[in-house]
N, C-alpha and C positions, 0 to 999 in steps of 0.2 A: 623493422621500420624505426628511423627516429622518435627523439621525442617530440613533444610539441616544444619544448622549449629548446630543441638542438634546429629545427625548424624555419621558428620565428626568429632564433638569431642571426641564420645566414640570411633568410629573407629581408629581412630589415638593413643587412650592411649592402645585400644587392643595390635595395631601393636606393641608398645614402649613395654609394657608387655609381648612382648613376639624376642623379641631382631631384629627387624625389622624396617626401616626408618620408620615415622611417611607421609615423604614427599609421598613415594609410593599409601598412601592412597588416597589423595586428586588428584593423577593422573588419581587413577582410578576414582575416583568420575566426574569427568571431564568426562573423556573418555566417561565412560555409561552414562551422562549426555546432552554430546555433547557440553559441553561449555567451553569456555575460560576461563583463570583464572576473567576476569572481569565479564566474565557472573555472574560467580559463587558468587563473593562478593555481586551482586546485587540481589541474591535469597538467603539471609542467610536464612533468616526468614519467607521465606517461607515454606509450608508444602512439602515433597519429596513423588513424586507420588506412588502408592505399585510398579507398575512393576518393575519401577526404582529402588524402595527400594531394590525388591529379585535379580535385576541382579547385583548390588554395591553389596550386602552381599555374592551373589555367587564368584564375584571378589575376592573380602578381603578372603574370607578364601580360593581359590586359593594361592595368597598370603602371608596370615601369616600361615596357617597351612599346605598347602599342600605343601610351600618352592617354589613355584614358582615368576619369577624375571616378577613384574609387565609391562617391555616391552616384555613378552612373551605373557602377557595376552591380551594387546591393541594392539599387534603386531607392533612394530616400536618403534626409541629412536632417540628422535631431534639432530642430528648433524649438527652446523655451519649453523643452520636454516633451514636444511632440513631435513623431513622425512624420517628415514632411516629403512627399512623392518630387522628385526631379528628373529632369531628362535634359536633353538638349535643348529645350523650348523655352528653358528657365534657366534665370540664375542663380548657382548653388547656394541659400541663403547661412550670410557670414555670422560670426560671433559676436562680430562687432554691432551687426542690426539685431540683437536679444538686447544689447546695452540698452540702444535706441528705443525699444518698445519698454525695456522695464524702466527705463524715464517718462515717454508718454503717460506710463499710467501713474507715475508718481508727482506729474504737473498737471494731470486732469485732476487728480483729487484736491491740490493746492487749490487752482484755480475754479473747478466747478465745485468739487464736493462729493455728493450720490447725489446729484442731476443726472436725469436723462441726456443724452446728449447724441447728435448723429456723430458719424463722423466717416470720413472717405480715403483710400487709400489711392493715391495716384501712382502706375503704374505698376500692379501688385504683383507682378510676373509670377511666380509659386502659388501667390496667399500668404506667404508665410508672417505677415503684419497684422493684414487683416483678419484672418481666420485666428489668430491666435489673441488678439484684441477681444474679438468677438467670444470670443469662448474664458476669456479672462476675466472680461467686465460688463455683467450682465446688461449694465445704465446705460452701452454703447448700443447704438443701431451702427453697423458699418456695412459701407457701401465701398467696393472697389473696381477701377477702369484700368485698361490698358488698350493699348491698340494692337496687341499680337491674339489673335484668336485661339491660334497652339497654346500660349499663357494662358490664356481664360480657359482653356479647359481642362488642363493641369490644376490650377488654382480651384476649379467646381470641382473637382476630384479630390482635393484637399477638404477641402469646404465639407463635402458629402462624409467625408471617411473619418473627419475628426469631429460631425456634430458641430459642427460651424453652423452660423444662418445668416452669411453674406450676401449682400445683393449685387451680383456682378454686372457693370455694363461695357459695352465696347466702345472705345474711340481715343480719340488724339488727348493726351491731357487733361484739359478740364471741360473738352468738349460735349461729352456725352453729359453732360450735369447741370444745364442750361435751365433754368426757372426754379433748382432745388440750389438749399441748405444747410450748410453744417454749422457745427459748433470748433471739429477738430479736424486739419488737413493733413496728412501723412503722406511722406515720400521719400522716397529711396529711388530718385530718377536716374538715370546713367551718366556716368559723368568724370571720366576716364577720357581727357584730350585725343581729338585724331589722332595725332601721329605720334603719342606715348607709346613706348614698347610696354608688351603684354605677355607674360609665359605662353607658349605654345598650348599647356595644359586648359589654362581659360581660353586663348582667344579661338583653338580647335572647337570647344567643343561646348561652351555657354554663347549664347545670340547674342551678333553683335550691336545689334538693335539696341540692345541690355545694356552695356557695356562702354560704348565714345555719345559725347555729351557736348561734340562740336570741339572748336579749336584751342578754349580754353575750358573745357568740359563743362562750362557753367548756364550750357544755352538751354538749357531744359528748367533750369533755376530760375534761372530770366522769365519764362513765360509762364511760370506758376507764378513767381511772387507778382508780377504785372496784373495779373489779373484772378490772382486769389481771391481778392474780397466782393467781387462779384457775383460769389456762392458760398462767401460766411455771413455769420449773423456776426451783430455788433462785438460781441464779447468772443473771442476765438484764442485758438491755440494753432500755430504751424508748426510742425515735426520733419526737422531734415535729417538725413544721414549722408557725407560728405567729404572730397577727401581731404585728408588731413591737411593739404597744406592752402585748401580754399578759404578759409574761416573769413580774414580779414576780406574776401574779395565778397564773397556771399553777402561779410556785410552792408557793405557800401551798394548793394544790391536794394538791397533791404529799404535801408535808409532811404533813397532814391523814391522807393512805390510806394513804401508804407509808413504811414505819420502815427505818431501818439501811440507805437509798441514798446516793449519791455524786450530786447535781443539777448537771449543767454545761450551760451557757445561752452559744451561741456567737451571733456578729452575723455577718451576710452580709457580700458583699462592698462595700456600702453602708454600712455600720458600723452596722445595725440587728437588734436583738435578734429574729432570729426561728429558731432554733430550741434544744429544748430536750432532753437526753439522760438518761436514769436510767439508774444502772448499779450491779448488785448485786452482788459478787463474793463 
């Protein structure tokens, strides 16, 4: 037999050859492997067992041929160090939303301090916001809504498996949350324009629920900031994650519904404009 590392090389120029991360492969190599990335440097040169061989080769061409997103196959996508369960019900949570949450908690401390504070996550699809909020920041109570019932129980499965203590309700945005208060709003709404082209790999196989945000993908923005403070208390924090080239439009959103906030619009670690904070003190 090969080695692993005579292996993962050809595998990896398949993937490239055929317009797919190369990095996806070595996940899976992992995964059917059971090892860490240190395991793995220490068996380059090693021979790879056959079983092993044909369930990596079954992998991979899941993957490159059959278009399937490699945290579909190993079931789970590491968020903020935790294991986070995904399927098609959800959307695979990005690198770019760990930005977003390790800011949240770096402008609740500015702004609150160690105050208790509620706070809600709109549209949680996984949990991966909320459950990970909740497990980070004891002072948080978080409550999270979505309207996909398939979400909400991927998301209580996250909930349940990582020690979370979310309160999930169902409904249209900020519907299910009528007569209650927060201090913090959070969202990661969809927001990808109708008719923007989408890899095959996402728009196959994450909801598209998830994913178009109307014609200028900003219509899900629209009806939270409209009626946001409906269910904040005086002093609040909003947390958007957004795409890179909405900032300036989001603002003029903003500005519109909400008087006497503070708007700070930070760039990823890519240096692009994608998220956006109001903060009322």
């Amino acid at each position: 037999m090969p080695t692993y590392r005579e292996i993962l090389k050809i595998n990896e120029q398949y993937a490239l050859d055929n317009q797919k991360e190369d990095s996806g492969v070595k996940l899976l190599l992992m995964h059917f492997a059971k090892m860490d990335s240190a395991d793995l440097l220490l068996s380059m040169d090693e021979e790879m067992p056959e079983t092993l061989y044909q369930d990596f080769l079954y992998g991979v061409d899941r993957f490159v041929a059959k278009n399937i997103p490699v945290q579909h196959i190993i079931g789970f996508q590491e968020f903020f160090g935790y294991n986070f369960k995904v399927n098609h019900d959800v959307l695979i949570p990005r690198f770019e939303t760990e930005e977003l949450l390790g800011n949240i908690l770096i402008i609740y401390e500015e702004v609150f301090g160690s105050k208790k504070v509620k706070v809600v996550d709109i549209g949680t699809g996984s949990g991966c916001l909320a459950v990970t909020l909740d497990i980070e920041e004891s002072n948080m109570e978080v409550f999270a809504t979505d309207i996909s019932e398939e979400a909400l129980i991927v998301a209580k499965e996250n909930n349940e498996s990582l020690g979370g203590n979310v309160t999930f309700l169902k409904g249209n945005l900020l519907e299910p949350l009528k007569e209650m208060k927060f201090d913090i709003l959070v969202s990661n709404p969809p927001y990808i324009p109708n008719k923007e082209f989408v890899e095959g790999l996402i728009k196959d196989n994450e909801p598209n629920v998830a994913l178009f945000g109307g014609v200028d993908g900003l219509d899900f923005y629209r009806a939270i900031i409209k009626d946001a403070e409906s269910i904040l208390n005086e002093s609040y924090i909003i947390a958007f994650e957004h795409a890179f080239n909405k900032a300036k439009d989001l603002r003029k959103i903003i500005k519109k519904h909400l008087k006497d906030v503070e708007v700070i619009q930070k760039k990823d670690l890519q240096g692009k404009d994608r998220m956006t904070f109001i903060v009322k003190k």
